[in-house]
C-alpha positions in Angstrom: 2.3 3.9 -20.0 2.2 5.8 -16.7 4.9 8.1 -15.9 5.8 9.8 -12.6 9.0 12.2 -12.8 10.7 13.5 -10.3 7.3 14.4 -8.0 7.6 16.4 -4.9 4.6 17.6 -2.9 4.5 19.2 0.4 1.7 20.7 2.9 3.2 23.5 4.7 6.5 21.9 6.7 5.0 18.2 5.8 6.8 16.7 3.6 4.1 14.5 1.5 6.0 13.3 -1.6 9.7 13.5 -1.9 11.2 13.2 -5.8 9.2 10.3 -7.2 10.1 8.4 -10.2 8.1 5.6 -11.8 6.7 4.1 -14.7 3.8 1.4 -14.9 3.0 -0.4 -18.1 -0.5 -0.5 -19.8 -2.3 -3.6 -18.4 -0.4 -4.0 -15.3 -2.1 -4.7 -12.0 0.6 -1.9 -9.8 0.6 -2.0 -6.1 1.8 0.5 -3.2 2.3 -0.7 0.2 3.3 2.1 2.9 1.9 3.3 6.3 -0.6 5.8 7.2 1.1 9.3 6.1 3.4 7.4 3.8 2.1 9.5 0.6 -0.2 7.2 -1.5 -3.2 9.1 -1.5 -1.2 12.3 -2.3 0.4 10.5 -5.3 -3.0 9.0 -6.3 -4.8 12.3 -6.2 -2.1 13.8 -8.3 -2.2 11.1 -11.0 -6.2 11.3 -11.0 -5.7 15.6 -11.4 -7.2 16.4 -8.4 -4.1 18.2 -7.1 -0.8 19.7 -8.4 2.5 18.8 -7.7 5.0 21.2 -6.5 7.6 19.7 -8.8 7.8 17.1 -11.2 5.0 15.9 -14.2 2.8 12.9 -14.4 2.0 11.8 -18.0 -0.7 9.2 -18.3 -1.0 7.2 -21.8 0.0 10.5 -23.1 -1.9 13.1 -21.5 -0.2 16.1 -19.1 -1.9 15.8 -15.6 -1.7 19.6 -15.4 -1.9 20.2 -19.2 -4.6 17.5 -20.0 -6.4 17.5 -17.3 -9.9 17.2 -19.1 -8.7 14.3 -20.9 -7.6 12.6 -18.2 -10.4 12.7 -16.0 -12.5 10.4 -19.3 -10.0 7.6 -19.2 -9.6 7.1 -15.3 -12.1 5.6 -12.8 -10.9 6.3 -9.0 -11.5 4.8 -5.6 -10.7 7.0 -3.2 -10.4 5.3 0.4 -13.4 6.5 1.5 -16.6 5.7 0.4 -17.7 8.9 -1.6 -20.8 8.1 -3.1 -24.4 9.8 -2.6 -25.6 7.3 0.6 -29.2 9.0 0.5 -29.3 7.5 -3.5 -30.2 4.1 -4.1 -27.7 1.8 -5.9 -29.6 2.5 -9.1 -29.3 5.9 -9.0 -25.9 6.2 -8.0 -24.6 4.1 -10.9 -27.3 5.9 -13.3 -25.8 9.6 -11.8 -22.5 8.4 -12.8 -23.3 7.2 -16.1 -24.7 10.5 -16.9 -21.7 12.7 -15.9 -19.6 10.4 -18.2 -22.1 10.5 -21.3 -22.8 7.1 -21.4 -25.6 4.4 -20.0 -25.9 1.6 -17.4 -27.0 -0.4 -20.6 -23.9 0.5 -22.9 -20.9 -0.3 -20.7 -23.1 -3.3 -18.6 -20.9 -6.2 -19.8 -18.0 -4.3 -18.1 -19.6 -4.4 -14.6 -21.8 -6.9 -14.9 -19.7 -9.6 -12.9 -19.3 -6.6 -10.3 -22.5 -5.4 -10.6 -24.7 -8.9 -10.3 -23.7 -8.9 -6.7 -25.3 -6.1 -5.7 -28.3 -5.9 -8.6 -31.0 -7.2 -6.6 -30.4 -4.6 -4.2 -30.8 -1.8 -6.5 -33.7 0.1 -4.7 -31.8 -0.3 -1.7 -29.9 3.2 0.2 -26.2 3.3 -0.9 -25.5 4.1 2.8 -27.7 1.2 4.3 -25.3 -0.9 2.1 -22.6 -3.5 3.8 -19.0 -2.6 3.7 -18.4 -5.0 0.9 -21.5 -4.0 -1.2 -20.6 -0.3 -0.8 -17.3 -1.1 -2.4 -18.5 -3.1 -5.1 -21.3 0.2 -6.1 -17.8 2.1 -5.6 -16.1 0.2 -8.5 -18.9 0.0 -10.7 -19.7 3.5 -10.6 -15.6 3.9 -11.0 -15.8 1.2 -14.1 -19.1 2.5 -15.9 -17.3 4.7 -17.8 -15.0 2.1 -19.7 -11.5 3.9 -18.2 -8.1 2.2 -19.2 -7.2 3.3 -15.8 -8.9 2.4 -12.3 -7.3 3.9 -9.6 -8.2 2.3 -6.3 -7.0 3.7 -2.6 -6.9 1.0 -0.1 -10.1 -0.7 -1.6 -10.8 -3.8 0.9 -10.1 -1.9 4.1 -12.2 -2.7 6.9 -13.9 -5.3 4.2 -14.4 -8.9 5.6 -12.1 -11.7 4.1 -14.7 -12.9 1.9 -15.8 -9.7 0.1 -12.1 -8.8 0.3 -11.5 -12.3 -2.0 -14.0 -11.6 -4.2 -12.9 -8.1 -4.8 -9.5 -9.3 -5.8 -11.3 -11.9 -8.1 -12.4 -9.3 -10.0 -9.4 -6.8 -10.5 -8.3 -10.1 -11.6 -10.8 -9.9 -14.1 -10.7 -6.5 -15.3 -6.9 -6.5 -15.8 -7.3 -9.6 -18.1 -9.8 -6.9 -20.2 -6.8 -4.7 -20.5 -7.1 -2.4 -17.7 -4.4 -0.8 -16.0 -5.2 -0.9 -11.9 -3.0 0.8 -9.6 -4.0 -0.1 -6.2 -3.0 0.6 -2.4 -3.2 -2.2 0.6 -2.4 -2.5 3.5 -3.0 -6.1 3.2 0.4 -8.3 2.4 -1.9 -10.9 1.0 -3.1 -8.8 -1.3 -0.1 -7.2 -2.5 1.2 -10.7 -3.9 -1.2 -10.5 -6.4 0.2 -7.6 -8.1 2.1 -8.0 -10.8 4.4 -5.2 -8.7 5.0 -3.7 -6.0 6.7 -0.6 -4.7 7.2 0.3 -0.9 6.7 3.4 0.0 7.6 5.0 3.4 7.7 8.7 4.4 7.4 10.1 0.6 9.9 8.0 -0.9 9.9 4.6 -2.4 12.2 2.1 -0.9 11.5 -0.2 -3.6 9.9 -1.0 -6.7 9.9 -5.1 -8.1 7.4 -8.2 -8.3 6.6 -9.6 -5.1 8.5 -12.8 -5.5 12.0 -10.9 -6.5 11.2 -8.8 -3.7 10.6 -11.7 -1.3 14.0 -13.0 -2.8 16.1 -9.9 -2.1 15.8 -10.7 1.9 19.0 -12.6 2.6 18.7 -12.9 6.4 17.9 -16.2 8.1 14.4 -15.4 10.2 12.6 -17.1 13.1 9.4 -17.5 14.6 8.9 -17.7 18.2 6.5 -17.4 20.3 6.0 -17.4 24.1 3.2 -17.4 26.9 3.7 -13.5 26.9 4.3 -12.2 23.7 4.9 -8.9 25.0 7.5 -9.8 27.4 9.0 -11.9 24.8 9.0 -8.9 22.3 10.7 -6.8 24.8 13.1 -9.7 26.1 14.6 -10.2 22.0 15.2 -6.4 21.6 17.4 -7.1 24.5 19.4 -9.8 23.6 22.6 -8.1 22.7 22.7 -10.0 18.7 19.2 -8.9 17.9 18.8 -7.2 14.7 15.0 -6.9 14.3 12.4 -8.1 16.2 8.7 -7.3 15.0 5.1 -9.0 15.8 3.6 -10.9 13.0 0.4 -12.2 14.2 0.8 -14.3 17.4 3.8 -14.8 17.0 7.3 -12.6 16.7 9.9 -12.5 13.7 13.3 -12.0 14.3 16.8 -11.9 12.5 20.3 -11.6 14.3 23.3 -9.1 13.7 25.0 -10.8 10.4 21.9 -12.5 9.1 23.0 -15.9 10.0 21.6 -17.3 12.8 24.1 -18.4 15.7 22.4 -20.5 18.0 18.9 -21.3 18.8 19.8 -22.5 21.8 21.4 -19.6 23.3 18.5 -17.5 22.1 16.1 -20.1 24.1 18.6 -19.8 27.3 18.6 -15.7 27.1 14.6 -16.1 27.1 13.9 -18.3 29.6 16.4 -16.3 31.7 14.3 -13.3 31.7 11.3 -15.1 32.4 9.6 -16.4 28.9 7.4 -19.6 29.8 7.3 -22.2 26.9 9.3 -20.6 24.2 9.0 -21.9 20.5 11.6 -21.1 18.1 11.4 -22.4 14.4 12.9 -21.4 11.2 10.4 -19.8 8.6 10.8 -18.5 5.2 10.8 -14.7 4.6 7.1 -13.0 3.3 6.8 -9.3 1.5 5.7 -8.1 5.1 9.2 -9.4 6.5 10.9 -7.4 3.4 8.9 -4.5 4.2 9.6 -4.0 7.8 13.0 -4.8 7.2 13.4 -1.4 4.4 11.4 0.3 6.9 14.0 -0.6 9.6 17.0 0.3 7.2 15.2 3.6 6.2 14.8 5.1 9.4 18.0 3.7 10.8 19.6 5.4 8.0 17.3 8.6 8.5 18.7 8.2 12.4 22.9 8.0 11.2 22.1 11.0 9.0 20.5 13.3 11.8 23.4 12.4 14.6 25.7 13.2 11.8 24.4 16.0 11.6 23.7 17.1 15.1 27.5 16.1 16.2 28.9 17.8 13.2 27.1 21.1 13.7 27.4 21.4 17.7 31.5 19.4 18.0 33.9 22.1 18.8 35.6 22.3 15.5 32.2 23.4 13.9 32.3 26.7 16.9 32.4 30.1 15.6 35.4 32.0 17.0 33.5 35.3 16.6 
């Protein structure tokens, strides 16, 4: 088991991590969603021992991340989310240089990476850095695997990774978590993130939310629409003025919306309030809720929450009663 308590990290006035508490089981396939600056790659580097936490501990299978570091570092294979190996090595090489620093072989450990590997053997002579974007990431995760880790941590993996090499990657954490390996795993693709076996949300150093995908999917209780418009901007900016409005986000080419009380009043008077403000062949349909939907939607209640709790705050310390008399 993997176990985050009570982690807190900060970078001067930047709050990176605020009081973290988790636990992943051996074996499970664990996946963060979050924004840029949300704290994954902080949390990730502090699991993989690469930095220290200002509060808290992080056991893994055992081992002390501050304590155990040595230990650690032989049972974990990471990804960070740049691609970190030597470009002006060959594939060979890279994977033989990682080997090496591990005490092990290609040969040894080959049926580990061999489905991951054969898709990029015959291009073993060739530059790491004249690689594709989806071969460098499969070199990445073989060098990561040719250890034999029970832990492969992997920081936003298929980004910028075409659909096909992205498939294909997932294929094979597929794979390797049948074998027993525990995969923690950042995306910023929703897609993705329904293949985990769960998911937390984490936004501004906290996690909104930890559960499968399909619980969390099930946890949105508001009624949601789909509409779209000739001007999707104007349409955008036309719902966040309709007085019942309760969120109103892009998704695609179209735009998902929910209403005050999460009940849907009337189609038809949404329609009418468009059209009014100048919204050319307006579509409105009923659609279920995805994980993106639940995720903007925590996002929304976080901040609006992190909004209440500042004008609190502001009011109470500049009202009158709060003056000093002195």
């Amino acid at each position: 088991m993997i176990k985050f308590v009570e982690i807190s990290k900060s970078f001067g006035e930047i709050k990176a991590l605020n009081n973290i508490n988790l636990e992943i089981d051996k074996a499970e396939l664990f996946g963060f969603i979050g924004p840029d600056g949300a704290g994954k790659t902080t949390l990730f580097r502090i699991l993989v021992t690469l930095l220290k936490p200002d509060k808290g501990n992080v056991s893994v299978f055992g081992f002390d991340t501050i304590k155990n570091y040595k230990e650690i570092r032989k049972i974990v294979g990471y990804m960070p989310g740049r691609f970190s190996l030597y470009q002006d090595l060959t594939v060979e090489e890279n994977l033989n240089f990682y080997a090496t620093i591990f005490g092990t072989t290609i040969q040894e450990n080959y049926p580990l990476i061999k489905d991951i590997y054969s898709h990029i053997e015959p291009y073993k002579k060739r530059l790491a850095g004249k690689l594709s974007g989806g071969m460098k990431q499969k070199l990445a995760l073989s060098c990561a695997l040719i250890h034999k880790p029970d832990l492969l941590v992997l920081d936003e993996p298929t980004t910028g990774v075409d659909a096909v090499s992205r498939k294909e990657f997932w294929e094979m954490l597929l794979n390797l978590k049948k074998k027993g390996i525990t995969i923690l795993v950042s995306t910023p693709y929703m897609d993705e993130a329904e293949k985990c076996d769960r998911v937390a949300f984490i936004q501004q150093g906290k996690i909104l939310s930890i559960n499968k995908p399909d619980c969390i999917i099930k946890e949105f209780k508001a009624e949601l629409l789909s509409i779209t418009a000739d001007d999707n901007y104007l349409l955008l900016r036309t719902l966040r003025d309709f007085p019942g409005t309760a969120s109103a986000f892009p998704f695609g080419n179209t735009i998902h919306y929910t209403q005050k009380g999460k009940t849907i009043q009337s189609i038809d008077e949404i329609r009418s309030f468009l059209e009014s403000r100048g919204n050319k062949n307006v579509k409105i349909k009923k659609v279920n809720a995805g994980i993106e939907d639940c995720f903007m939607g925590l996002m929304k209640e976080e901040n609006e929450f992190l909004s209440e709790g500042m004008n609190f705050y502001v009011g109470g310390m500049n009202s009158p009663s709060n003056k000093s008399t002195l």
